[in-house]
C-alpha positions, 0 to 999 in steps of 0.5 A: 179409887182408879180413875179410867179413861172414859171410852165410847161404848161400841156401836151398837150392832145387830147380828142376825143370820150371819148379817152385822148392821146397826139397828135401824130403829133410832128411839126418841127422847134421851140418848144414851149418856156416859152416867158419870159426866153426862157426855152425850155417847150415842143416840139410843137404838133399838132392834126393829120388830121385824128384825128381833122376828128374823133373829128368831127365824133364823135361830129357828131354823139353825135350830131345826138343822141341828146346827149346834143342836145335834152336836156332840158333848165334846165338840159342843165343849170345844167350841165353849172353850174356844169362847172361854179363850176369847174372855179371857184374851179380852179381859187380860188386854190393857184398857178393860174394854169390857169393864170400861163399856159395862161401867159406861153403859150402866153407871156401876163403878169400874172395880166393880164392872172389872170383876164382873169382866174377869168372870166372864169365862168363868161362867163358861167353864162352869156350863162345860163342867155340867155338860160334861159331868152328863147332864144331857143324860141320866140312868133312872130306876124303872119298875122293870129295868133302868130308864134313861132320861134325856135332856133334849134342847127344846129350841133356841133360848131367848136371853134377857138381861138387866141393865146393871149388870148385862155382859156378866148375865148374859155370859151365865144365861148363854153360856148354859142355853149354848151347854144345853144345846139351844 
């Protein structure tokens, strides 16, 4: 078994509308530990209803502009792998980083967490492989001539993810809504 340094997990921070600050919302009861010894982290926080309904109108309305809505297959694609670059700068830097914050916050051992680190720009590239192979439009048959199917984002994509497992989830669920469009 390796053992690795503990860190502190990153402040937590909100981003919404182009603003970065901590939720203002401090939850009662426990505070976030390190589940291996126990170690008070920092106490646990939560995004104020107020804010979760700024996040949506924002996204809503970046949505409605066409933001990223209306990009193109290939730019839509560059940007994916300008992210696939970013993961995978972060997981070949000394110190996990991302291994060390997954294994801290959800108690999974870290050869686990470092797996799930290293796959996170994988999830990325698979999306930009499905958009690319043209699953934003298909020819059909029709009874007269061919009809083209076009799948079309319908609005911005909420992402939920576990406890167990959160950067590896969130990368496959965002990376897809992002393909997608959303």
């Amino acid at each position: 078994m390796t053992l690795v340094p503990r860190g502190v997990l990153p402040e937590q921070i909100d981003r919404i509308d182009g603003e970065r600050r901590a939720p203002r919302d401090v939850l009662d009861g426990a505070p976030l530990c390190d589940p291996s010894t126990g170690e008070v982290l920092q106490p646990r926080r939560a995004t104020a209803p107020e804010d979760v309904e700024r996040a949506i109108a924002a996204a809503d309305r970046a949505h409605r502009a066409g933001v990223w809505a209306d990009l193109d297959v290939d730019a839509r694609s560059d940007w994916l792998e300008r992210i696939v670059t970013e993961l995978d700068t972060m997981a070949d830097q000394p110190g996990d980083a991302v291994a060390i914050a997954e294994s801290t916050g959800s108690g999974v051992p870290i050869e686990i967490t470092r797996m799930f680190a290293g796959s996170l720009g994988g999830a990325f590239r698979g999306a930009i492989v499905q958009l690319q192979a043209g699953s934003t439009r298909t020819e059909l048959p029709g009874p007269v001539r061919p009809v083209e199917l076009h799948r079309l984002p319908w609005g911005p994509a909420a992402i939920l993810v576990p406890w167990n497992a959160p950067a590896a989830m969130a990368a496959g669920k965002v990376a897809t809504a992002l393909a997608a469009g959303c």
